[in-house]
C-alpha positions in Angstrom: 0.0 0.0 0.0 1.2 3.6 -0.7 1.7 6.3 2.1 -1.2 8.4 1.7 -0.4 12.0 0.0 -3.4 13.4 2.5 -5.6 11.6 4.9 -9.6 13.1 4.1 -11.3 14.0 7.5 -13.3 10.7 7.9 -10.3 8.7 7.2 -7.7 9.8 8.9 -7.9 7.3 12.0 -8.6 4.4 8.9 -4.7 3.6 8.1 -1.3 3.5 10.0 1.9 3.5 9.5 3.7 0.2 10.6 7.5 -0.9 10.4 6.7 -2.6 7.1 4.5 0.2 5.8 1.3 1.4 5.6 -1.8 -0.5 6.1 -5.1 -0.5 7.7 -5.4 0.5 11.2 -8.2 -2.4 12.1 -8.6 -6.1 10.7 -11.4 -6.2 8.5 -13.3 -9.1 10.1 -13.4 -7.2 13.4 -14.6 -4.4 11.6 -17.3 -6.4 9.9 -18.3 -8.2 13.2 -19.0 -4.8 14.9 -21.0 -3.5 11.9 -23.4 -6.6 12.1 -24.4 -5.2 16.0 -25.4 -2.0 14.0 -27.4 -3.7 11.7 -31.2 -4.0 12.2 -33.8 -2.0 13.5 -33.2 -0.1 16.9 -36.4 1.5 16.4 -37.9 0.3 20.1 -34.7 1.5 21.1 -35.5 4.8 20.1 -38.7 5.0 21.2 -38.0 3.3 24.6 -36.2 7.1 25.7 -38.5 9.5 27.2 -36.0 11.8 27.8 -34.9 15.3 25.7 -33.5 14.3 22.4 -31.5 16.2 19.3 -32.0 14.1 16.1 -29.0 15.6 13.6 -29.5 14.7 10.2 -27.4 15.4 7.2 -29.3 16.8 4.3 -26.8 14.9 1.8 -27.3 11.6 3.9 -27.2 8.4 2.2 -27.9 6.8 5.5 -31.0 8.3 7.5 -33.2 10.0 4.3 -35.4 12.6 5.6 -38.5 11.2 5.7 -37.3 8.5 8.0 -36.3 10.8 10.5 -39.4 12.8 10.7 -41.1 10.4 11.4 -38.3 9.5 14.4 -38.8 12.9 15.9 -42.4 13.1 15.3 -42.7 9.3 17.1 -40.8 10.4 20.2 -41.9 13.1 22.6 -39.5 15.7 23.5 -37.5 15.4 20.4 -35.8 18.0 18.0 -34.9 17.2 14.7 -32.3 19.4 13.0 -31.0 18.8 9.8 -27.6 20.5 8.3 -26.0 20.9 5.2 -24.0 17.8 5.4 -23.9 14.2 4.7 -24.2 11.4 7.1 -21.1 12.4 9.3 -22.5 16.2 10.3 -20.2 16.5 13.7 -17.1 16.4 11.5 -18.2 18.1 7.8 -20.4 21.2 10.0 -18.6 21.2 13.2 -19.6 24.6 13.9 -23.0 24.2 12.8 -23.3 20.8 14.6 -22.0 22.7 17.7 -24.6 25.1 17.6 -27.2 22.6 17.1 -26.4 20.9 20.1 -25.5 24.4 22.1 -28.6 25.2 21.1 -30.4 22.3 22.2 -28.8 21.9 25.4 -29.6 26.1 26.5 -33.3 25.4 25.6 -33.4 22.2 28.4 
């Protein structure tokens, strides 16, 4: 593998630099393992929390579309949905706007 020129934001933490060279900084199949406990529906999760919740959504997002998460906020009391100009990973493409989403959210508790 080839020393990355420049490591993008979401990837930075995704390869290392080892004695032989570069390669990746997890093994794949531990990697895959942990995705399988995200996969599924969480929604009784969700719903099971009565407490205050901020719902950020990226308006790019491949992930959570916007209907979808609507319907999330509308579904469970006490919840704010904010959506920002971003895809799925707002906290690090908007940090300043994700910031003032959640300062936001936070003063009005």
């Amino acid at each position: 593998m080839n020393a990355p020129t420049a490591s993008p934001t979401p990837c930075r933490h995704a390869v290392r630099e080892y004695p032989d060279g570069w390669g990746l900084a997890s093994d794949p199949k531990d990697r895959n393992a942990s995705q399988q406990h995200l996969n599924g529906d969480h929604g009784h999760d969700w719903l099971a929390g009565d407490g205050p919740a901020l719902l950020t959504r990226g308006s790019r997002s491949t992930v959570l579309s916007a209907e979808p998460a609507k319907d999330r906020a509308i579904r469970r009391p006490r919840t704010r949905l904010v959506e920002l100009p971003a895809g799925h990973t707002v906290h690090e493409t908007v940090p300043a706007e994700f910031t003032a989403a959640v300062k936001g959210f936070l003063d009005s508790l």
